[in-house]
OpenMM code with the backbone's topology and positions (N, CA, C; nanometers):
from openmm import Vec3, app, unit

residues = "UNK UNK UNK UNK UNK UNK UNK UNK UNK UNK UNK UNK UNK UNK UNK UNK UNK UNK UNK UNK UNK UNK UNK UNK UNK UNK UNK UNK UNK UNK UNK UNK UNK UNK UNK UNK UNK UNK UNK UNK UNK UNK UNK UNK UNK UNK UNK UNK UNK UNK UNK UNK UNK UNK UNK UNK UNK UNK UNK UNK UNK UNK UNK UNK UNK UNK UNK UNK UNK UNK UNK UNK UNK UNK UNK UNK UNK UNK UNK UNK UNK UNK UNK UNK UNK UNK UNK UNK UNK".split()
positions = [
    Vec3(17.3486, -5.2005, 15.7929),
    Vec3(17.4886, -5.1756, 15.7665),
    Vec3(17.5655, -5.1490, 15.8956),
    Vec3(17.5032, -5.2162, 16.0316),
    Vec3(17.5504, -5.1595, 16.1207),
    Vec3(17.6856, -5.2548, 16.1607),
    Vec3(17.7262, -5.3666, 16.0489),
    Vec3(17.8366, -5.4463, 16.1170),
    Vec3(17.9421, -5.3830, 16.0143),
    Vec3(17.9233, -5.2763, 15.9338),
    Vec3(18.0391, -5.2369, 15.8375),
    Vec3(18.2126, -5.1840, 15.9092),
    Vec3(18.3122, -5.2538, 15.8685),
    Vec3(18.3808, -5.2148, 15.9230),
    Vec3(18.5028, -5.1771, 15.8274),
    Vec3(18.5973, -5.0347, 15.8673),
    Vec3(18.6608, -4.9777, 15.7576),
    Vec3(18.8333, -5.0526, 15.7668),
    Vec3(18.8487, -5.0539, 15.6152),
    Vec3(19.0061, -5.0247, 15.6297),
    Vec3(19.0553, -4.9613, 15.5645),
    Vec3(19.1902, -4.9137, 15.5711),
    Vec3(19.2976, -4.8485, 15.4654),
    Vec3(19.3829, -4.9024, 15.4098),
    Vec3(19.4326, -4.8462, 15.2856),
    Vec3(19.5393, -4.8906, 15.2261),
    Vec3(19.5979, -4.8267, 15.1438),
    Vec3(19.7276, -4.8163, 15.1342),
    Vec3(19.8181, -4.7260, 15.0509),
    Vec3(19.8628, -4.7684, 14.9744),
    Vec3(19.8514, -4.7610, 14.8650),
    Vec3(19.9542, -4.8742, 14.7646),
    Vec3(20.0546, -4.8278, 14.7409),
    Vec3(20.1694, -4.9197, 14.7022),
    Vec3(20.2864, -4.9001, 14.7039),
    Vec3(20.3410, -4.8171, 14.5405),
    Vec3(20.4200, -4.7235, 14.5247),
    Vec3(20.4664, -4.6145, 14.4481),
    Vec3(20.4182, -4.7060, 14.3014),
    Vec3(20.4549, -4.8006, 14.2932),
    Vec3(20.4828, -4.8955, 14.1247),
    Vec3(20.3538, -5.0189, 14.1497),
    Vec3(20.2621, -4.9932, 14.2403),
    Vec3(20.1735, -5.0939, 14.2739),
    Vec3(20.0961, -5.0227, 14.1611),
    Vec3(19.9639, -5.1345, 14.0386),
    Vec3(19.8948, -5.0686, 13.9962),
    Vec3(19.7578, -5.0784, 14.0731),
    Vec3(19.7015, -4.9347, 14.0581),
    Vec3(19.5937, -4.9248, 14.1469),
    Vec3(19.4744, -5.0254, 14.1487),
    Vec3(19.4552, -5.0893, 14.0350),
    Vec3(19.3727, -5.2367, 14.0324),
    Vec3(19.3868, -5.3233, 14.1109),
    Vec3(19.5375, -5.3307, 14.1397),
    Vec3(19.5809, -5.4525, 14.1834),
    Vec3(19.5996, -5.4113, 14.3501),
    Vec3(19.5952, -5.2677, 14.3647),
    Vec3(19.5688, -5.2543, 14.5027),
    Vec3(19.4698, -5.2333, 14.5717),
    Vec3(19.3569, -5.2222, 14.5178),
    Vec3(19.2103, -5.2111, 14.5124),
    Vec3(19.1967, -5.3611, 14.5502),
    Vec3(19.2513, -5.4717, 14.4963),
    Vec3(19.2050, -5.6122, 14.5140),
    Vec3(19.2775, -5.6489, 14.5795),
    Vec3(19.3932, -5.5987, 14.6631),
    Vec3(19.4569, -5.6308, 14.7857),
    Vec3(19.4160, -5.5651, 14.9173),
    Vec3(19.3386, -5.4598, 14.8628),
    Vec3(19.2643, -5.3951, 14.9998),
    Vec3(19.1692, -5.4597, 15.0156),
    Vec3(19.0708, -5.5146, 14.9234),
    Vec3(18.9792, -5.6006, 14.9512),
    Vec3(18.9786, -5.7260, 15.0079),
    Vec3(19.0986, -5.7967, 15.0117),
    Vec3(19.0899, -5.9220, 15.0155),
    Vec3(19.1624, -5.9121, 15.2074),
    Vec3(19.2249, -5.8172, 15.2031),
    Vec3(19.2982, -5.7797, 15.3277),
    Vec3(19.2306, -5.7337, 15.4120),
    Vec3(19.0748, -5.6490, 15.3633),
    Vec3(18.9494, -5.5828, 15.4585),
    Vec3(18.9052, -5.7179, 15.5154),
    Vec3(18.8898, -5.8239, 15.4025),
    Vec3(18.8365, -5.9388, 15.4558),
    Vec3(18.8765, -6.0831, 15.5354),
    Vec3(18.9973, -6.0453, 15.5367),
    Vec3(19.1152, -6.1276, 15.6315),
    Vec3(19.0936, -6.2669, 15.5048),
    Vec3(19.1359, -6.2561, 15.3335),
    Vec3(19.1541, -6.3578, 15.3036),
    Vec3(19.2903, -6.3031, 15.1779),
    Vec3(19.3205, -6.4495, 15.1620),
    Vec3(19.4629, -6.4021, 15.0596),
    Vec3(19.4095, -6.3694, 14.9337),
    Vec3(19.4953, -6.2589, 14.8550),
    Vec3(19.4623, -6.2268, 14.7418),
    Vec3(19.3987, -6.3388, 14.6727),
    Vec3(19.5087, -6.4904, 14.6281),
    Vec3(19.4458, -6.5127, 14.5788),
    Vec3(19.3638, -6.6371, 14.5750),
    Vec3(19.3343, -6.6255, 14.6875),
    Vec3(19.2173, -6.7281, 14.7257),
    Vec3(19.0499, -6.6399, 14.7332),
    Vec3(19.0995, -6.5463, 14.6902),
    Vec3(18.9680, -6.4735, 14.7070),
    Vec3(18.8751, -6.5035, 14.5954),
    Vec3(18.7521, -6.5025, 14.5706),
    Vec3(18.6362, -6.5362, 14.4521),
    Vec3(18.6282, -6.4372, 14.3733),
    Vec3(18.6244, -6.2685, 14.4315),
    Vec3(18.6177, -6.1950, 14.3677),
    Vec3(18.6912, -6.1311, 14.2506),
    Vec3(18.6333, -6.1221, 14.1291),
    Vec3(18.7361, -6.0541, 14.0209),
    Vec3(18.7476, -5.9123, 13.9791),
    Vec3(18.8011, -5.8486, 13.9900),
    Vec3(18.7705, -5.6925, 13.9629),
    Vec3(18.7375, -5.6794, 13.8569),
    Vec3(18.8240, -5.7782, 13.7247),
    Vec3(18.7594, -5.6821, 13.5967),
    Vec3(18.6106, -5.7938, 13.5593),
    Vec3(18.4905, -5.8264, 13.6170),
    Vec3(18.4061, -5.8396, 13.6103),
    Vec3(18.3281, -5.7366, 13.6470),
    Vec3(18.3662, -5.6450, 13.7335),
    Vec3(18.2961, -5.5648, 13.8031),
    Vec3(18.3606, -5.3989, 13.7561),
    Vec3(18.5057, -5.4132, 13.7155),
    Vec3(18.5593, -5.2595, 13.7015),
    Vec3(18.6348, -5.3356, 13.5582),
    Vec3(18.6570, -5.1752, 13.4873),
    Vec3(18.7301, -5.1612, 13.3801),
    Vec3(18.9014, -5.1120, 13.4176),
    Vec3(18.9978, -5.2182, 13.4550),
    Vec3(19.0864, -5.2304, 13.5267),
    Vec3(19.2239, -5.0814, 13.4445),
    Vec3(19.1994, -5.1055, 13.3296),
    Vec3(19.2783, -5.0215, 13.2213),
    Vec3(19.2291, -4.8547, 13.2800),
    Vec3(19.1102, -4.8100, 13.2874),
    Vec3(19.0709, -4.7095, 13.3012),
    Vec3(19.0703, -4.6494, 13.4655),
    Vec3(19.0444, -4.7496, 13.5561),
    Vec3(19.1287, -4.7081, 13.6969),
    Vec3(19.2924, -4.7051, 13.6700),
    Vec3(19.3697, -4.8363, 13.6718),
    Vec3(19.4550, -4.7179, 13.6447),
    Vec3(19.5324, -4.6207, 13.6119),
    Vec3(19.4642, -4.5723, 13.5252),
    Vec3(19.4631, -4.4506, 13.4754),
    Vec3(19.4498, -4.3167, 13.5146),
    Vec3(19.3458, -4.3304, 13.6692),
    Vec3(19.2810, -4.2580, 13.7179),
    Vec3(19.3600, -4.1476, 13.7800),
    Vec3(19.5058, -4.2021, 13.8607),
    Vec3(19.5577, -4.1579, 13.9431),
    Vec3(19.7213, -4.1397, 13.8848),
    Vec3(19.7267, -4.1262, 13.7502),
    Vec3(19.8504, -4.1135, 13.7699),
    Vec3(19.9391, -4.0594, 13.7384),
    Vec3(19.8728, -3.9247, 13.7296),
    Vec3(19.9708, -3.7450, 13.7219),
    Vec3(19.9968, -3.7185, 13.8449),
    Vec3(19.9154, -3.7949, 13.9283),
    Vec3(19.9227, -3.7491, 14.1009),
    Vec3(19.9130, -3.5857, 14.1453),
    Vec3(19.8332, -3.5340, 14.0620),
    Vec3(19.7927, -3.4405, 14.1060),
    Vec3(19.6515, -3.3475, 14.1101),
    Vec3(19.6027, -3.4743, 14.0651),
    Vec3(19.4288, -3.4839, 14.0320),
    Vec3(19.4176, -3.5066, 14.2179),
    Vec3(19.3103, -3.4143, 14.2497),
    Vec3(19.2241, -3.3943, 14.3207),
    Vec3(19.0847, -3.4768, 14.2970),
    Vec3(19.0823, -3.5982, 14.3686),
    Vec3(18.9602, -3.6351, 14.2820),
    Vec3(18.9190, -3.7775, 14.3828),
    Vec3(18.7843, -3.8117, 14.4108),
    Vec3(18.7205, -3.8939, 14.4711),
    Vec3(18.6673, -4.0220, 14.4099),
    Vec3(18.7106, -4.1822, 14.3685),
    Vec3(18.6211, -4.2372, 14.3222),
    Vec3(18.5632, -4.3570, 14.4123),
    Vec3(18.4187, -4.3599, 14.4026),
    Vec3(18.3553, -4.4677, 14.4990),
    Vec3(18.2379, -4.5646, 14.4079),
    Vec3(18.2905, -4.6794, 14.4493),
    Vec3(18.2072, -4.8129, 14.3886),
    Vec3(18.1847, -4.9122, 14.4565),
    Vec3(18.1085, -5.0224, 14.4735),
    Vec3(18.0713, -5.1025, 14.5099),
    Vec3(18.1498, -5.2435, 14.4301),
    Vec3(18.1774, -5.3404, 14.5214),
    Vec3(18.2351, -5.4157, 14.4656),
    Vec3(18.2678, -5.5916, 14.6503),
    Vec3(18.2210, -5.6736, 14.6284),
    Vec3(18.2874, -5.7942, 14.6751),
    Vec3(18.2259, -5.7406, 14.8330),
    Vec3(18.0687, -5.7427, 14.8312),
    Vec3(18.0660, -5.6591, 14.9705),
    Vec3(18.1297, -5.5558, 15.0202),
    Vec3(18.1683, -5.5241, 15.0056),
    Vec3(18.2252, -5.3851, 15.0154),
    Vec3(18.2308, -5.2570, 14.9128),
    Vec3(18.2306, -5.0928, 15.0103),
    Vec3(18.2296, -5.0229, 14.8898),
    Vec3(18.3647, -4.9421, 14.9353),
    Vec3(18.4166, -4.9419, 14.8006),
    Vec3(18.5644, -4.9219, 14.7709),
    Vec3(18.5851, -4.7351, 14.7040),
    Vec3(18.6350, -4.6893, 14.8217),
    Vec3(18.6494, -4.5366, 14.7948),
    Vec3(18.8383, -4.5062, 14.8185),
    Vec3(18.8238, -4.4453, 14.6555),
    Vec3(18.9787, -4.4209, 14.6858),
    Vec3(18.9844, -4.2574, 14.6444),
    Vec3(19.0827, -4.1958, 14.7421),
    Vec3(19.0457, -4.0672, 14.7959),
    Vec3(19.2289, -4.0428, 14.7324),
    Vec3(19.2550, -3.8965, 14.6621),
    Vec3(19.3464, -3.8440, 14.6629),
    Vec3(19.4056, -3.7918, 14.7462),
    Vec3(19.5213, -3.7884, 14.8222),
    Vec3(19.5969, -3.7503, 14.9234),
    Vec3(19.6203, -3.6178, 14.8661),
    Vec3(19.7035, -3.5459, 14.9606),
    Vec3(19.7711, -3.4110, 14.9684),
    Vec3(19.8278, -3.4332, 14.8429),
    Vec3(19.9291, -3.5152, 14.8625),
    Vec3(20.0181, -3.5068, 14.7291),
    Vec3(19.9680, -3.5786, 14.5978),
    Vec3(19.8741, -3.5795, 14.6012),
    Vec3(19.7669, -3.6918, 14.4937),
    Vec3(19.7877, -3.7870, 14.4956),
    Vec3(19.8348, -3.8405, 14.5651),
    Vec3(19.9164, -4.0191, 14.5606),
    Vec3(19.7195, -4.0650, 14.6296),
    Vec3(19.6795, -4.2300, 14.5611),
    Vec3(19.5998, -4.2796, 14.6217),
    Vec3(19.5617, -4.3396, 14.7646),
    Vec3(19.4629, -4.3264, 14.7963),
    Vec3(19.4418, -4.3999, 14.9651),
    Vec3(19.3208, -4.4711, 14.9052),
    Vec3(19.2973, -4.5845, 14.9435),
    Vec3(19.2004, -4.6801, 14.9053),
    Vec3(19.1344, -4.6743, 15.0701),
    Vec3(19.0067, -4.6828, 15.0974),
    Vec3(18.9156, -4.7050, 15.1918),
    Vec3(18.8766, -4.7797, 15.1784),
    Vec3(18.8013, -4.9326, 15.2337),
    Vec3(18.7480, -5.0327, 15.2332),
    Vec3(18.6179, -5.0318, 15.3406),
    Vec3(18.4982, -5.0215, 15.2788),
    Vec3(18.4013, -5.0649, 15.3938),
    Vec3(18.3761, -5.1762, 15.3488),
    Vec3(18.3794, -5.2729, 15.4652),
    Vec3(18.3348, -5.4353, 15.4697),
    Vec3(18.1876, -5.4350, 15.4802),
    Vec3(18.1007, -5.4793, 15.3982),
    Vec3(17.9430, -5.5043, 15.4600),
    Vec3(17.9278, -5.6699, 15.4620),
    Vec3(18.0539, -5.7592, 15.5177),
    Vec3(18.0306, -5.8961, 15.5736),
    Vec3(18.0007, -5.9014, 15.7075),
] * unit.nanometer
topology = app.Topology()
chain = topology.addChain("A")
for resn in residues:
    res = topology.addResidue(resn, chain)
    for name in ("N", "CA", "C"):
        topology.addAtom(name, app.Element.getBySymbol(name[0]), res)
């Protein structure tokens, strides 16, 4: 795992977190959304992320694996989401 390399991403206020989860991914990997292969709801239950985040005041960590990469999205100060991207291409 020694070529893993990270990114961030903030999604935007009315972005849903699915859909920014699969723009961080495709953006970790320098390809366009949607030319990318990967599908999220093969891999995630898209309704129930997001869901996850959006009293914005949940304190709360979720991490999964997904499209080579593992996808950790971390609650901010103000609970708003930060998506992390480790690349393992």
């Amino acid at each position: 795992m020694g070529n893993a390399k990270d990114f961030y991403y903030e999604p935007d206020e009315d972005e849903d977190l699915s859909t920014a989860v699969v723009t961080a991914v495709a953006k970790a990997h320098d390809e366009d959304v949607l030319d990318q292969i990967w599908v999220i709801s093969e891999d995630i239950n898209t309704d129930a992320l997001d869901g996850l985040f959006q009293e914005n005041n949940l304190k709360m960590t979720l991490q999964f694996e997904a499209d080579s990469t593992t996808a950790t999205i971390i609650a901010d100060k103000s609970g708003n989401p930060v998506i992390k991207i480790e690349s393992h291409r």
